[in-house]
C-alpha positions in Angstrom: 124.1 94.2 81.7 121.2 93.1 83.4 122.7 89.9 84.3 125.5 91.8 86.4 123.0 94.1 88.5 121.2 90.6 89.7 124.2 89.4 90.3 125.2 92.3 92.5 124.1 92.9 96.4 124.8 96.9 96.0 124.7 99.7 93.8 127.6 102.4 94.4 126.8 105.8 92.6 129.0 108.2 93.0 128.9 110.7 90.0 129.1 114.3 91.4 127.7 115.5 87.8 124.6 113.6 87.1 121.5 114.7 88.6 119.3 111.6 87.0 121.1 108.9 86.2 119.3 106.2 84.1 122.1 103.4 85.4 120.2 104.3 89.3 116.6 103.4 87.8 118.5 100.0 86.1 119.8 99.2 89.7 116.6 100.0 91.7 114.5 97.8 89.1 117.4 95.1 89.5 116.1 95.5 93.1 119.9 96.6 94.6 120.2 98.6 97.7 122.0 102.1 96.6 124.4 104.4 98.0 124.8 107.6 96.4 126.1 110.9 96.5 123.2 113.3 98.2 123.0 115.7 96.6 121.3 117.1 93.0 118.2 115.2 93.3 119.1 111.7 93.5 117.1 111.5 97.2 114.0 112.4 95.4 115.0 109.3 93.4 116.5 107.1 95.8 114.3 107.2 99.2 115.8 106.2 102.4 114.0 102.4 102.0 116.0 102.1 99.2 119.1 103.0 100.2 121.7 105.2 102.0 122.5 109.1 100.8 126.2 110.2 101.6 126.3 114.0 102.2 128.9 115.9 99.6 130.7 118.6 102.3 134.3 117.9 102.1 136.5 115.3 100.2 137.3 113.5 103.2 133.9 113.6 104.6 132.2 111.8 101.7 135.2 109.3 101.6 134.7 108.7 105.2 130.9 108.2 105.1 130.9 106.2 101.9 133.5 103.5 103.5 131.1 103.9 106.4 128.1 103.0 104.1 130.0 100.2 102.2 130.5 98.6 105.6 127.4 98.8 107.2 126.1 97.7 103.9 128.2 95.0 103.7 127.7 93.5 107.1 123.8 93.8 107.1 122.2 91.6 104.5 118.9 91.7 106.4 118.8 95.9 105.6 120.5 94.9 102.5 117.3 92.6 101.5 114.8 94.9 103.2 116.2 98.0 101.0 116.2 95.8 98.3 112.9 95.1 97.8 111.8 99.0 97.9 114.0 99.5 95.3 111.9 97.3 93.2 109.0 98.8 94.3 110.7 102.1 93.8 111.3 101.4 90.1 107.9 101.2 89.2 107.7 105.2 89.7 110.1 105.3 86.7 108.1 102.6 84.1 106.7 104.7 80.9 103.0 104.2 81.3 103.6 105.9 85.3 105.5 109.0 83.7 102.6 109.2 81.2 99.9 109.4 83.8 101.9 112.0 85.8 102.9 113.8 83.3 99.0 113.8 82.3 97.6 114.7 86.3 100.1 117.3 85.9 98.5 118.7 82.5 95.3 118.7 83.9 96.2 120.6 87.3 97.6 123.0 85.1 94.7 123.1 83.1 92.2 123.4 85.8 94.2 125.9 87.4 93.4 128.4 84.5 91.0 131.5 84.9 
């Protein structure tokens, strides 16, 4: 699978149900430039460097606005490129040993918050 992501310019996510997709962490390592759905959590995941959130209002909103991101996506390899490369450097946030050492900062907030 990894071979199709590099062979990609754009990741298009637009699951309505998943709220941390592993397939979004493949693409942003594969350093692809993502649209997605806006909404549970995927911003938090997906910064604006890396890519382009489409609001969820209406149906014919978010098929509006995604068309509208496709395009300008499509037409603009420099912002393609640019958000790109974040994603890669996005990715990194999501390697093991970083969720280890969060998880671990965390733990010891926690602890060091106890009377």
């Amino acid at each position: 699978m990894h071979a199709e992501y590099l062979a990609a310019d754009l990741f298009i996510f637009t699951s309505m149900r998943e709220s941390s997709p592993t397939v979004v962490i493949e693409a942003l390592a594969a350093g692809l430039p993502i649209i997605y759905m806006d909404h549970l959590g995927l911003k938090d995941m997906v910064p604006p460097e890396c890519g382009i959130g489409v609001a969820v209002r209406t149906p014919r909103q978010v098929a509006e606005d995604l068309a509208q991101a496709i395009l300008r996506m499509a037409g603009d390899a420099e912002a393609r490129e640019r958000m790109g490369a974040a994603s890669a450097l996005q990715a990194r946030n999501y390697l093991w040993s970083r969720q280890g050492e969060e998880l671990n900062r965390l733990m010891l907030q926690v602890l060091d918050a106890q009377p």
